[in-house]
C-alpha positions as protocol buffer text, in pm:
chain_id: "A"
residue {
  index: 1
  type: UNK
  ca { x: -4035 y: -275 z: 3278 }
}
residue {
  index: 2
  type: UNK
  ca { x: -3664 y: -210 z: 3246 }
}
residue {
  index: 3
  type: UNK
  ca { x: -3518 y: -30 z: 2908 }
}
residue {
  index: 4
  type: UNK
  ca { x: -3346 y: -308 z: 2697 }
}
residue {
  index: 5
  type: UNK
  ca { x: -3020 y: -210 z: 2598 }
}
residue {
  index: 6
  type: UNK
  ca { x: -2725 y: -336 z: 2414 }
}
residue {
  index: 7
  type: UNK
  ca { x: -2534 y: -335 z: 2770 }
}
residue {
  index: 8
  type: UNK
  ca { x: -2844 y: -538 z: 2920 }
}
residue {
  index: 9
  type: UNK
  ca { x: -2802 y: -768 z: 2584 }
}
residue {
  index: 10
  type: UNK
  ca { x: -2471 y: -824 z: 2656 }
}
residue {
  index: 11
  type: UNK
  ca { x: -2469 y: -1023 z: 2952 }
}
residue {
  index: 12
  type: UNK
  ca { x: -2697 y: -1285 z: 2782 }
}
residue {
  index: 13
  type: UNK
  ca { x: -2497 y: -1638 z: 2804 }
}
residue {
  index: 14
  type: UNK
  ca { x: -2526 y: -1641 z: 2417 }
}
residue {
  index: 15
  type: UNK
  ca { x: -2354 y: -1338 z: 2347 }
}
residue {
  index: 16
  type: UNK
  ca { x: -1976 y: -1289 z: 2369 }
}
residue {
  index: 17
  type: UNK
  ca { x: -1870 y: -1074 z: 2650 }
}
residue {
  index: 18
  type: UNK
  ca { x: -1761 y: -753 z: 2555 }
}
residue {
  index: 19
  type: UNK
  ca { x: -1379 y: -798 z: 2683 }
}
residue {
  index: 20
  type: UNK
  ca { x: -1368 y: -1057 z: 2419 }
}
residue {
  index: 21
  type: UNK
  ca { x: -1420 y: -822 z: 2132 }
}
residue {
  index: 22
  type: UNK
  ca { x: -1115 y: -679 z: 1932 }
}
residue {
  index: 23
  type: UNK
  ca { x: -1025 y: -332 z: 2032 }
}
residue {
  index: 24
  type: UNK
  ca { x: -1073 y: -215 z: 1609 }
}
residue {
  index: 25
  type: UNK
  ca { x: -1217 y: -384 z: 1316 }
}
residue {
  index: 26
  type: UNK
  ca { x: -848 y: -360 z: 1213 }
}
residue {
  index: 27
  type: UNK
  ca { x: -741 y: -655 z: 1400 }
}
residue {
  index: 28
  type: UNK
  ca { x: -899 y: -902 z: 1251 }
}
residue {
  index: 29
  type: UNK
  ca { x: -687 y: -1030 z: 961 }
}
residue {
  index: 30
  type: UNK
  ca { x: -797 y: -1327 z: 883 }
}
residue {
  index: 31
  type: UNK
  ca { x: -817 y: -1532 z: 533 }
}
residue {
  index: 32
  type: UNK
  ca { x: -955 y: -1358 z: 271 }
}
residue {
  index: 33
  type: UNK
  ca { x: -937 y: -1664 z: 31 }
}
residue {
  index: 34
  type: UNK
  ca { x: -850 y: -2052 z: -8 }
}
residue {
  index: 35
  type: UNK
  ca { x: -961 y: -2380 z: 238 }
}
residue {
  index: 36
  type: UNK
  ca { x: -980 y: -2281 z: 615 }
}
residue {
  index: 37
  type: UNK
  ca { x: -1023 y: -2574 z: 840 }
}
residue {
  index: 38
  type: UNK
  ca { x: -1190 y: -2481 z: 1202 }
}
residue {
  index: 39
  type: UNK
  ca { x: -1044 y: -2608 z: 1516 }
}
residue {
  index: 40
  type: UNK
  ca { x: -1314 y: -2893 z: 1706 }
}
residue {
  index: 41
  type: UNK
  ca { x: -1339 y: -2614 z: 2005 }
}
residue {
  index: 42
  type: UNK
  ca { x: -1529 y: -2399 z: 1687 }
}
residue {
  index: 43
  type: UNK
  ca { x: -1677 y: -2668 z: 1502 }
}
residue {
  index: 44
  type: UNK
  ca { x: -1753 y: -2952 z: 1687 }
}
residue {
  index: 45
  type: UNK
  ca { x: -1989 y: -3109 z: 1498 }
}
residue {
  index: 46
  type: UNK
  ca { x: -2084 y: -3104 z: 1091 }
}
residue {
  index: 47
  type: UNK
  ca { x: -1868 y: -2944 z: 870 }
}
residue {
  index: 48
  type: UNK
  ca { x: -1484 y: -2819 z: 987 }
}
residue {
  index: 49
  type: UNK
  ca { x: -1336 y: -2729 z: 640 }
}
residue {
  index: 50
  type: UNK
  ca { x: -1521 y: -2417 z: 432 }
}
residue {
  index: 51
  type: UNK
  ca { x: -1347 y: -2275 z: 116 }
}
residue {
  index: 52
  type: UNK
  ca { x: -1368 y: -1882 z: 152 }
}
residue {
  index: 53
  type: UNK
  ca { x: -1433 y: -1896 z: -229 }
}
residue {
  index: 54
  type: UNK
  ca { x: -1809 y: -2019 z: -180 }
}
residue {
  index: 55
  type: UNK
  ca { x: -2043 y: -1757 z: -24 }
}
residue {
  index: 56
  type: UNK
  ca { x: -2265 y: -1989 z: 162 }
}
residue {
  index: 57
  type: UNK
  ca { x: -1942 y: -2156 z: 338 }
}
residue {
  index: 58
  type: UNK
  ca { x: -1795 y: -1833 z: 395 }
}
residue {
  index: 59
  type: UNK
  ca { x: -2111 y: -1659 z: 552 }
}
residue {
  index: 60
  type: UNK
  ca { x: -2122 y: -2072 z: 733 }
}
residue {
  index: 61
  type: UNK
  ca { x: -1769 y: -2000 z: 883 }
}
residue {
  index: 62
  type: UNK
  ca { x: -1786 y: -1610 z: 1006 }
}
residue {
  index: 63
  type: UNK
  ca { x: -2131 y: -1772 z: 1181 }
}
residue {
  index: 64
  type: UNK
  ca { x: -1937 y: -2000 z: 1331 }
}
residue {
  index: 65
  type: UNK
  ca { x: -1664 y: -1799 z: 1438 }
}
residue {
  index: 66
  type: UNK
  ca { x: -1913 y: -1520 z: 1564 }
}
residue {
  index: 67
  type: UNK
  ca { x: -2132 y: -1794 z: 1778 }
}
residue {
  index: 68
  type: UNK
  ca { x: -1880 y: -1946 z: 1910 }
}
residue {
  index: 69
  type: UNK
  ca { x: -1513 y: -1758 z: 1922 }
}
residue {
  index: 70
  type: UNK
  ca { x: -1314 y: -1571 z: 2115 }
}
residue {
  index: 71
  type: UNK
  ca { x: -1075 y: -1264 z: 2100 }
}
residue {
  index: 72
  type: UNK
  ca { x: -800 y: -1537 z: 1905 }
}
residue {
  index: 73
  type: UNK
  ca { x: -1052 y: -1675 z: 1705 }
}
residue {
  index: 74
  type: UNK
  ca { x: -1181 y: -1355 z: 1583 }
}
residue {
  index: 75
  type: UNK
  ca { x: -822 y: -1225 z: 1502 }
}
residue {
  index: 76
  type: UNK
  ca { x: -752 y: -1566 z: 1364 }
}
residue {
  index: 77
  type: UNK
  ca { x: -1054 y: -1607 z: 1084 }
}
residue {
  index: 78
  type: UNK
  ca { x: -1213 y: -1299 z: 1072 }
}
residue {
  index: 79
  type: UNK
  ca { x: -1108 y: -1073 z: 793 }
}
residue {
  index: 80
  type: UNK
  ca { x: -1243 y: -700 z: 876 }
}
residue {
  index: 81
  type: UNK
  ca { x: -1330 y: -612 z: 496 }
}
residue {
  index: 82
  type: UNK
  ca { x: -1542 y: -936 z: 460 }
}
residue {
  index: 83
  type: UNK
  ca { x: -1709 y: -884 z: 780 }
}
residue {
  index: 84
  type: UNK
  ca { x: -1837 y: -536 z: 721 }
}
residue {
  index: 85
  type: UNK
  ca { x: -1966 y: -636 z: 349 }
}
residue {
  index: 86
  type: UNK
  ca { x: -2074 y: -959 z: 480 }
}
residue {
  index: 87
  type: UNK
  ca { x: -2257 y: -817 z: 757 }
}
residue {
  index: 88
  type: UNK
  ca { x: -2596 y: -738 z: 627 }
}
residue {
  index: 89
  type: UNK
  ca { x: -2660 y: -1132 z: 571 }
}
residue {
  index: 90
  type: UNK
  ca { x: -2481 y: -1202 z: 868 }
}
residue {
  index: 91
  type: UNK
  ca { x: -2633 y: -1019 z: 1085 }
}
residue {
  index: 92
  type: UNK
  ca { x: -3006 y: -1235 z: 1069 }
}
residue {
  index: 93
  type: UNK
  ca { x: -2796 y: -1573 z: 1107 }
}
residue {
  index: 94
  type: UNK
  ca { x: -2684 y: -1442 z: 1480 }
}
residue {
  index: 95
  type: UNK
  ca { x: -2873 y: -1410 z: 1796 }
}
residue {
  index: 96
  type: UNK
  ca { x: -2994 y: -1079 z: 1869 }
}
residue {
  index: 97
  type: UNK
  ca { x: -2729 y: -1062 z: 2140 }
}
residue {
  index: 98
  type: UNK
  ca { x: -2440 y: -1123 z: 1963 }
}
residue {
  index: 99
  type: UNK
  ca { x: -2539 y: -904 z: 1718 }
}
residue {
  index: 100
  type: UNK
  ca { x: -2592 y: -609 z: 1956 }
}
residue {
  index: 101
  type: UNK
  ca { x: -2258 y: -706 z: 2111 }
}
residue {
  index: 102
  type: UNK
  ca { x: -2095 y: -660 z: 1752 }
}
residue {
  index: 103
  type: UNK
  ca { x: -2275 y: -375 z: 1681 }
}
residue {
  index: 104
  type: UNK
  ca { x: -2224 y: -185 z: 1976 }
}
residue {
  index: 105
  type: UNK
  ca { x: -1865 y: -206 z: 1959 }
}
residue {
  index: 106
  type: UNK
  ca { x: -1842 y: -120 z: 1599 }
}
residue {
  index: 107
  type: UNK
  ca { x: -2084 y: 148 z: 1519 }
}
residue {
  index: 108
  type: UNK
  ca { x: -1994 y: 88 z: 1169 }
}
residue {
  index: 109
  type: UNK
  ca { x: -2157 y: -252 z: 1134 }
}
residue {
  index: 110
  type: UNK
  ca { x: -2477 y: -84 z: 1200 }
}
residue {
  index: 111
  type: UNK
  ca { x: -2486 y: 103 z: 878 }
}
residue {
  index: 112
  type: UNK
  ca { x: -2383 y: -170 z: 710 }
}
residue {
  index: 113
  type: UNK
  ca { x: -2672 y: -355 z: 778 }
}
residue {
  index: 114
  type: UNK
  ca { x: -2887 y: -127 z: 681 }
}
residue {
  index: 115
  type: UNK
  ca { x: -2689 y: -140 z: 333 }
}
């Protein structure tokens, strides 16, 4: 039986391809605070609107965003600082693929869920 590795992980159709990433944690500057309304190509169905102040919409919208984005989207509504301190939760609301996409890019992620 062949070794299962994040590489091997990556090429599920649920996770984002690697090229899709940022580059650095640094890149995404997203909202940190207020109302952020989703495009329909991100939320299509349910809820489009999340205010950052609430943790359950917050941790709702970087789901989202994670499931379903792309490089812009990422940059877009994905603040770095919330993602890292966010990421233990967030990390058991994502497919095992995305989250060894994530993780594999950004070694630093993976101590942070161990947090």
């Amino acid at each position: 039986m062949a070794e299962v590795t994040p590489a091997t992980v990556a090429s599920s159709r649920w996770a984002p391809a690697a090229d899709q990433l940022p580059r650095d944690l640094s890149e995404l500057a997203g909202p940190v605070h207020g109302a952020v309304t989703l495009p329909l190509h991100l939320a299509w169905s349910g809820l489009r609107t999340f205010d950052l102040a609430d943790e359950k919409l917050l941790l709702g919208l970087y789901r989202i965003v994670l499931l379903n984005g792309h490089h812009e989207d990422y940059t877009h509504y994905l603040d770095a600082t919330l993602l890292v301190s966010r990421w233990p939760v967030l990390r058991k609301m994502l497919g095992r693929s995305v989250r060894a996409v994530w993780e594999e890019r950004f070694p630093r992620l993976r101590p942070a869920a161990a947090a």
